[in-house]
N, C-alpha and C positions, 0 to 999 in steps of 0.2 A: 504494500500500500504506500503513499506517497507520505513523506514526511509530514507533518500536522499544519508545520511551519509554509508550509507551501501557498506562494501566492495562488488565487482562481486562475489567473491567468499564464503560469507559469507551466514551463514543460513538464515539470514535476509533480502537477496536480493532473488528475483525472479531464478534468473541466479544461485545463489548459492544452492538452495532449485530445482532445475532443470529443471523448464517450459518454459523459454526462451531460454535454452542455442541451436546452431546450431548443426548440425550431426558434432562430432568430426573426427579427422584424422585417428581413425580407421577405415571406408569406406573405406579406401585405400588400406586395408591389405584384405577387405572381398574377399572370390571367387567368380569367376561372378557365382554365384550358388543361385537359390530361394531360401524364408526362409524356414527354417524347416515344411510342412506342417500336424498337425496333424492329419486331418479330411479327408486326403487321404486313402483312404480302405485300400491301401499298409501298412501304417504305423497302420492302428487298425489291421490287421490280423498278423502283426509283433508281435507286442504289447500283443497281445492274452492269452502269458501264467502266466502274472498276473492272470486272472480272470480263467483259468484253473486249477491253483494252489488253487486259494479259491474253487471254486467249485470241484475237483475233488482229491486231493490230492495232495501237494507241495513234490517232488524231492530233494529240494535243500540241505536237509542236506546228503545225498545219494550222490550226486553229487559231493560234497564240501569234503568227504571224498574219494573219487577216486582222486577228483584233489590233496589233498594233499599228497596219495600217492605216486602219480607221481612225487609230489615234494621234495618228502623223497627219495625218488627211484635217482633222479637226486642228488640230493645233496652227496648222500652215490658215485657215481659213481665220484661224480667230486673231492672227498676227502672233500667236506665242514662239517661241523658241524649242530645243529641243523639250517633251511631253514627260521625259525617264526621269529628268533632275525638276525638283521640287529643293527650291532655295528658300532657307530659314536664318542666313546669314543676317549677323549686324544685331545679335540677341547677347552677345559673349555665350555668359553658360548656359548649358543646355538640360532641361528636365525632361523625364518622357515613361512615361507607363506601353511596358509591354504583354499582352498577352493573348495567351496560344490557345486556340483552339473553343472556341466558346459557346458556339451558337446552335444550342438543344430548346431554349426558348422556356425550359423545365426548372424545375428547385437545384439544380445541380449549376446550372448558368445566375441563377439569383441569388444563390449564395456567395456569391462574389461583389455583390454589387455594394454593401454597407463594408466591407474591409478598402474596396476601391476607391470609393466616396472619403473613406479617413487618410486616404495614402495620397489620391494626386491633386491635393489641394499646391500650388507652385509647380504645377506639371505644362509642358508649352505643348504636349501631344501626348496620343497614344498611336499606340500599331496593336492592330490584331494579328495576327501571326498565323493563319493556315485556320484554312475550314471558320468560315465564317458565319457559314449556314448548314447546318445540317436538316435532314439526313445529304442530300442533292443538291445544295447550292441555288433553290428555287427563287426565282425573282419576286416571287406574289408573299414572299414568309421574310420579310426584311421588317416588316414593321415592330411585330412582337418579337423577332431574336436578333436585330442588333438596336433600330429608332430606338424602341422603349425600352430599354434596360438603360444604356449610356446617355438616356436624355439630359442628364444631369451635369452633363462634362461638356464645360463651355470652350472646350480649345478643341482643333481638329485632331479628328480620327483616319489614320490610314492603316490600308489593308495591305498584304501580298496570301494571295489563295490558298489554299490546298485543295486536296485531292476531290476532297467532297464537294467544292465550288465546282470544281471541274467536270465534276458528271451533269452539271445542265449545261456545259460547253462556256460554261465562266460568264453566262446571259446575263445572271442576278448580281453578279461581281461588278461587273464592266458597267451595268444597268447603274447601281443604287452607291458605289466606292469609286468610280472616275467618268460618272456620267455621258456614257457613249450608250445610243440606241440600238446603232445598228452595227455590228461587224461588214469586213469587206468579203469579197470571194474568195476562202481558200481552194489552195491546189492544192488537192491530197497527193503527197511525194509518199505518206508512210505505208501504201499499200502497193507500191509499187513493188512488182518483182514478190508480194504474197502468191501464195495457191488460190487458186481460186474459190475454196472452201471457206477459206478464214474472210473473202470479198464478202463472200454471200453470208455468212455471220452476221459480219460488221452491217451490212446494211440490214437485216433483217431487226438485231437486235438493239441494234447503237439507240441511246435513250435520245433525242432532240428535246432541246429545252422548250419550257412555258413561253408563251409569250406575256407581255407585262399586262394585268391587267387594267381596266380602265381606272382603278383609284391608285397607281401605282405611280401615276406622273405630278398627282397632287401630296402622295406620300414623302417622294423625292423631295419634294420642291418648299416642303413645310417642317419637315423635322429636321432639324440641324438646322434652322433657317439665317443665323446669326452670322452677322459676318467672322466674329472669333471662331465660328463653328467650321467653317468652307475651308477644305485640306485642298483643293487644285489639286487633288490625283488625277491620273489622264493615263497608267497605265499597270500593267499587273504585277512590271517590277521597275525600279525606281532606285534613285540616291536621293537619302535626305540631306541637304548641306546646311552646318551647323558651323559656329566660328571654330567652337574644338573639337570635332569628330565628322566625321563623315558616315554617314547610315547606308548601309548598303543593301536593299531589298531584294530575293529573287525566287521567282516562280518556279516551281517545281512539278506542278503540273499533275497528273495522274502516281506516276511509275517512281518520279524523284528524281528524272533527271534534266539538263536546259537543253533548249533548241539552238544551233551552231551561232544564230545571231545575238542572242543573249549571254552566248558564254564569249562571242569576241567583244562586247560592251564589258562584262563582269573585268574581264582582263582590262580594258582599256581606264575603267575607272577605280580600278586597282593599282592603278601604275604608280602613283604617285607616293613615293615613300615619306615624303611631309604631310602627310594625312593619317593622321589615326582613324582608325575606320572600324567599324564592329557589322559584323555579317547577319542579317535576320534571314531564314531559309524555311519554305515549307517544311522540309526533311531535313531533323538533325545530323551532324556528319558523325559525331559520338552517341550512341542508344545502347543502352541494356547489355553493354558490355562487348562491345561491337563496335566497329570501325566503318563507316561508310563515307568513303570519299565523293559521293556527289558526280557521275557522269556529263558531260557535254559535249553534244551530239559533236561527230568529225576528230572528237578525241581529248584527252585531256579532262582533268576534272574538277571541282568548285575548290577543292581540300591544296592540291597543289597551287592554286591561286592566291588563296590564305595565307599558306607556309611561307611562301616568298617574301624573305626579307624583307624587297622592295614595296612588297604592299601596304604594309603598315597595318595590319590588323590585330587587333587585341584581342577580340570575342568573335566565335562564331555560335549562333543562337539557333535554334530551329524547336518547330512545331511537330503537331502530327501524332507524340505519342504523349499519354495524358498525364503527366505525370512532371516532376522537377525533379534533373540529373545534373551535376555539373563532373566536370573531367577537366581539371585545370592538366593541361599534355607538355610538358618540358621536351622542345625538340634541340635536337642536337648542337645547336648556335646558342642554346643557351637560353635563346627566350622561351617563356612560358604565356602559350594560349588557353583564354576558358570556353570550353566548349558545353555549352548548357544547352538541356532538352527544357523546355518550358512552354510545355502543350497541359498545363491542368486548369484553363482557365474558364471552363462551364461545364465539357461534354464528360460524359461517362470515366471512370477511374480505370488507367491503365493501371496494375500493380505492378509492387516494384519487388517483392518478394522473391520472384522467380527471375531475377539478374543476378547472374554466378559471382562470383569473385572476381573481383577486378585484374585481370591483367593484358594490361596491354600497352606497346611501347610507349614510354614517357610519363605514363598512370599509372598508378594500380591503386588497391583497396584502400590503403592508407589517407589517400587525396580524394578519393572518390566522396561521393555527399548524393543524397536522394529524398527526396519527399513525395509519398510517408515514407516515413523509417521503411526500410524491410520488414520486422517484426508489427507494427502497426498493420501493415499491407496484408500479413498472413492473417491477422489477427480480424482481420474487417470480411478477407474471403471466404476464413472460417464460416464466419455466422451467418454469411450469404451460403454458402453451400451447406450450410446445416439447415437453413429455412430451405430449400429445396431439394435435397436430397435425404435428411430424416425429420422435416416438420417442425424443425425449431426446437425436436427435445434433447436440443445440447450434446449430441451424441461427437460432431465434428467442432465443434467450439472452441475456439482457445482464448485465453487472456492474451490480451497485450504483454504483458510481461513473461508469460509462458512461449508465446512467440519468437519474440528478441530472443529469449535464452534458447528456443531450439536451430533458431538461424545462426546464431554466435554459433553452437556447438558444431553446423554441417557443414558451413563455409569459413569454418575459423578467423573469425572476424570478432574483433569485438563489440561487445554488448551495447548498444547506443543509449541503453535504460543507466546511467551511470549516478550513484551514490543512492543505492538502495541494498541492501540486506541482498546476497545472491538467491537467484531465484531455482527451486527443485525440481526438474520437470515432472508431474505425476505421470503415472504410465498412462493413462489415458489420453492426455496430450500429446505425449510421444505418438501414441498409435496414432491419433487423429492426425500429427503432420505428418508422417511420414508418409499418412495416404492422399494428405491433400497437396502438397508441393508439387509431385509432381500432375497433377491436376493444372488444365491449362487454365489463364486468368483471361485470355485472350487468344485469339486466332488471325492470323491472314486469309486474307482470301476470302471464299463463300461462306465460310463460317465465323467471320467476325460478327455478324448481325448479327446473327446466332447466340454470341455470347456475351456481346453489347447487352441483349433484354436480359438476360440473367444480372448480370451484374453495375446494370445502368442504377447508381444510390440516389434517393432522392430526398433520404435523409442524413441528418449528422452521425458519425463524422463523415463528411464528404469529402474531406482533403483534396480540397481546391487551393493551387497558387497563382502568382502573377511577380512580375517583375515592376521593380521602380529603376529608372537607370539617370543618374547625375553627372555631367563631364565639364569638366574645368579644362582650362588650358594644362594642367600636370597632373589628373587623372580621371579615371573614370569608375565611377562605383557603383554595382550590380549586388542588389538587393533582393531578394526572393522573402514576400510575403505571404504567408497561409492563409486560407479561410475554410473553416471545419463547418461551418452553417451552425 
């Protein structure tokens, strides 16, 4: 049990650590609206051109080059300059709220919204960071999962997509985050030289997005109406210029990786080694214990653009998985990169229980940081899979503290529950992890939805975070806020 002396709001209290506390006063703000259900056919037949794209051929860099002419198209007509860069210079320092992944529209997305409201009060923006809309990225579902929730944040909101925008063809993106109606004519180059099997797939089953409906222009045109509020986005990815950093945004698209003409921009505004720069990316290039460097079509990839000296990059951030990871990676020259996943900021709880031990060059366990704890994460899927697999009568259960202590003991890692009495695992706990660990928390592929409705929380703890990020001309500092609901 937690010392006596323990503040409510302290790691060391119950309350503080998030299993007692009551449904906060966000319930007040939810819509009378159910929670996001994923296991509805509606929402897997939505969902659909994920698994279309892997099986028959991904569009999306095809796509992404139609939308950005249309953005070049508009920009040339309205006298702007180039559409990518969004200048915020002539501010000195720079404040700014980040966060990943949000838009379920549910108790999981509005538990965020009172920890947000006490963090970016001196904040000059926010970026959402991948998947803005779920399930589909539908143009007609902007009001209730992104207007009404952030209607309260008087400075501009910018976006870069994920996957999930991308299965309405990025309509609701492009529509309601840089205001373009129409995309131009893509050449589809990505089917070229397929079998003619995976042709007749893709056209059969390719989802084509909504079109906007008729109160969707007066939707646009009224929320956010304020001139502090208007971000001048114009495309899906982008640099933010700031006096001490430079923000580099980039689309990831379906699969995770950029189309040949975003990755010769990524390079080009990379170049500059008097820029400190920090990387926002649908797909993290550090996850779960894993290394993904980030592809770009014709070769080459997001990670070796970072690495380079010459580019001046401190952070590389990315969305997509639900959860807060950092991997501060000492490479070989000495400097040290932070590479943070910070995708927990509405949708469903990726866990973090089932990430091995940390190794890998320049990181390992010791550096590594996650939220929730490991042991919290087994401890939450527990009681989820005891309410579904034996009815809640505690058969697979485990404490928090029983957690930590059997994850310390299988990945030799120490204990994160620290200055408490060591904890005894009873043999029943033992049994119960032993058989839930390896029990998936998640899935790729056609079985994600799947296991999204099982374990989509809609109450506390919900272990939701978000980033605050402050830059001075001599540093820059990354903050990872919780919100447990």
């Amino acid at each position: 049990m937690p010392p006596p002396s323990a503040a409510p709001n302290s790691r060391e209290s119950l309350q503080g650590a998030g299993w007692t506390c009551s449904p906060g006063r966000f319930r007040a703000f939810i819509p009378d609206k159910p929670p996001l259900s994923w296991l509805q056919p509606r929402m897997l037949w939505e969902a659909r051109n994920d698994t279309v794209a892997r099986v028959a051929g991904d569009p999306v860099d095809d796509l992404r080059r139609a939308w950005m002419c249309a953005a070049w198209t508009a920009a040339e007509r309205a006298g702007a300059q180039d559409p990518r860069l969004i200048d915020r210079t002539g501010e000195a320092d720079v404040s700014f709220m980040v966060l990943g992944d949000p838009g379920e529209g549910d108790a999981s997305q509005w538990a965020t919204i009172p920890p947000l409201e006490a963090t970016w009060d001196g904040t000059d923006f926010m970026v959402i960071m991948s998947d803005v809309i779920y399930p589909a990225g539908n143009v007609n579902e902007y009001a209730d999962k992104f207007y009404r929730p952030y209607r309260d944040y008087s400075a501009p909101i910018y976006g870069i997509p994920g996957n999930h925008d991308w299965y309405a063809e990025l309509r609701g993106f492009m529509y309601h985050m840089c205001g373009l109606d129409e995309m131009g004519a893509p050449e589809f180059t990505f089917n070229r030289g397929q079998p003619s099997w995976k042709r007749a797939v893709h056209r059969l089953l390719w989802r084509r997005p909504e079109p906007p409906g008729p109160e969707e222009a007066s939707v646009r045109a009224s929320w956010r109406s304020l001139p502090s509020q208007r971000s001048g986005q114009r495309t899906p990815y982008w640099t933010i210029e700031t006096d001490p950093v430079r923000i580099v945004g980039i689309d990831t698209g379906i699969l995770g990786g950029l189309d040949r003409e975003q990755g010769e921009w990524l390079r080009e505004v990379s170049r500059d080694p008097s820029r400190a720069k920090i990387l926002l990316t649908g797909k993290p290039l550090y996850v779960d214990g894993k290394y993904n460097p980030g592809p770009i079509e014709g070769g080459g990839t997001v990670d070796e653009i970072v690495r380079d000296p010459d580019s001046g990059y401190l952070a590389a951030i990315g969305g997509d998985i639900h959860n807060y990871q950092r991997y501060p990676v000492k490479l070989d020259d000495g400097r040290t990169l932070q590479y943070v996943v910070a995708g927990g900021g509405g949708a469903f709880m990726h866990p973090t229980h089932d990430i091995p031990r940390v190794r890998l060059p320049g990181v390992d366990e010791d550096a590594f940081l996650c939220y929730p704890r490991r042991g919290d994460s087994l401890a939450l899927f527990s009681r989820l899979y005891d309410r579904k697999l034996a009815f809640g009568r505690g058969y697979f259960e485990i404490s928090p503290d029983e957690a930590a202590a059997y994850l310390s003991e299988r990945l030799d890692i120490e204990p994160v529950r620290r200055g408490r009495d060591e904890v005894v695992l009873s043999d029943r706990a033992r049994r119960a992890a032993e058989r839930l660990v390896p029990l998936p928390g998640r899935a790729h592929g056609p079985l994600h939805p799947l296991l999204a409705l099982w374990f989509d929380v809609n109450e506390p703890p919900m272990f939701k975070s978000f980033l605050r990020m402050d830059a001075s001309t001599d540093r820059v500092r990354i903050r990872c806020f919780a919100a447990t609901g």
